[in-house]
C-alpha positions as CSV (number, residue, x, y, z in Angstrom):
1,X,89.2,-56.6,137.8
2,X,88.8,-56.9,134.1
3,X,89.1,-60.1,131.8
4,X,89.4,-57.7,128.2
5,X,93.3,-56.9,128.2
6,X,92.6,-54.5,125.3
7,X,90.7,-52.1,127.5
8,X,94.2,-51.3,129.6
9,X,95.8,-47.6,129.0
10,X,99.0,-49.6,130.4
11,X,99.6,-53.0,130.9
12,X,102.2,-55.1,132.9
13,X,102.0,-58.7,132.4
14,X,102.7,-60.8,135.9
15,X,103.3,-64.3,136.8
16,X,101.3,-65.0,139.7
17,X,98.5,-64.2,141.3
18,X,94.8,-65.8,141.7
19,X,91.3,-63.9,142.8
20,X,88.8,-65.8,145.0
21,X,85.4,-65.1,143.9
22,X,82.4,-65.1,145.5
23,X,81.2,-68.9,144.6
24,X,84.5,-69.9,145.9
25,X,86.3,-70.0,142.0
26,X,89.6,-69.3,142.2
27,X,90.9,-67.3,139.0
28,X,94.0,-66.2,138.0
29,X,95.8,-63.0,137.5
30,X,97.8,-62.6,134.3
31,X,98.8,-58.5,134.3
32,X,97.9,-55.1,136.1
33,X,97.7,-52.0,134.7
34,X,94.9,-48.8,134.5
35,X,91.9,-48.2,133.1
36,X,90.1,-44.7,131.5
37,X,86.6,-45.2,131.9
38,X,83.9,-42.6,131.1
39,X,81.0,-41.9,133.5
40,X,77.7,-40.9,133.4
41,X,78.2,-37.2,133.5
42,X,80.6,-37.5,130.5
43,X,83.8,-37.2,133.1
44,X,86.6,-40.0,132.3
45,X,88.0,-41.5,135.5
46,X,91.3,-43.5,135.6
47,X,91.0,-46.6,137.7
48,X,94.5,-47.9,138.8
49,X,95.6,-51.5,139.8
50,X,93.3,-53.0,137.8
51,X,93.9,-56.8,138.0
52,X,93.7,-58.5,134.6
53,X,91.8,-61.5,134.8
54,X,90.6,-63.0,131.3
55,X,88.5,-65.9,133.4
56,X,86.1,-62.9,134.8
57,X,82.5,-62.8,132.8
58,X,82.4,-58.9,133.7
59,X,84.2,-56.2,134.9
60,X,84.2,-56.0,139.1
61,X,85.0,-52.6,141.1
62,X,85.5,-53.4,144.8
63,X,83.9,-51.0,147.1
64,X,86.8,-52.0,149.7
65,X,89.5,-50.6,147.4
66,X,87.1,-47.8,146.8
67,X,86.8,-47.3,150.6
68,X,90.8,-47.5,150.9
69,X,91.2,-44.9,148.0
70,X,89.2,-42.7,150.3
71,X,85.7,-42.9,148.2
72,X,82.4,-43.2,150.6
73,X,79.2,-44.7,149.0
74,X,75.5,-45.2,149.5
75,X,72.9,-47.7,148.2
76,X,69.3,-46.7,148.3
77,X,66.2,-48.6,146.4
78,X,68.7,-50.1,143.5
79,X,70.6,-46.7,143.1
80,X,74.4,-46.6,143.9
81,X,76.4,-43.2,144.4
82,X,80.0,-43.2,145.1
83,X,81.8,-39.9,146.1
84,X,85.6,-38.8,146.5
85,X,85.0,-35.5,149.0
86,X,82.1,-33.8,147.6
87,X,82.3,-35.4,144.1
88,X,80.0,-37.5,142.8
89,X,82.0,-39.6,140.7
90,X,80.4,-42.9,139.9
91,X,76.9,-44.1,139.6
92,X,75.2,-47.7,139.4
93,X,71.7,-49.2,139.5
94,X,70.8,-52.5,140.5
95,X,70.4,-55.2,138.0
96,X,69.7,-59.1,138.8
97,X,71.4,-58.3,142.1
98,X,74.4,-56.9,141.1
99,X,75.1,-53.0,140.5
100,X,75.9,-52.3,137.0
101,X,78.0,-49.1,136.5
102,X,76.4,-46.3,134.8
103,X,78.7,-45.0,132.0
């Protein structure tokens, strides 16, 4: 999810649709479309399905959709790795109890 609709390679503009975040907020969905975002190692990655919601404070990657993409993950002492196959292919570190993406 996303709230900057400036940041989207392609863009379609729906009419429904709300996200329930963690405090229980419900926010709404205004478009879809993909993102190009450049890791740590300099690689760009397209991120697809990326829900535009302009309420959002920061940008959120779910680890579910992740999982269902077929990406496996581990979290050890603040340090997040995610990996497609063999690929390293994102990267966070632990900041106010959130991972921040490193990129």
């Amino acid at each position: 999810m996303c709230p900057n609709k400036g940041w989207f390679e392609n863009y379609k503009p729906i009419d429904s649709g709300t996200v329930l975040l963690g405090n229980n907020k419900s926010c709404q969905v205004i478009g879809i479309g993909s993102l190009r975002i450049r890791m740590h190692n300099g690689i760009e990655n397209v991120l697809e399905d990326v829900r535009h919601v302009p309420k959002l404070k920061r940008n959120m990657i779910s680890l579910g959709t992740l999982d269902n993409e077929g990406c496996g993950y581990k979290c050890d002492r603040g340090n997040l790795e995610i990996h497609k196959g063999k690929n390293l292919i994102m990267r966070g570190v632990r900041k106010n109890g959130l991972y921040s993406l490193v990129g």
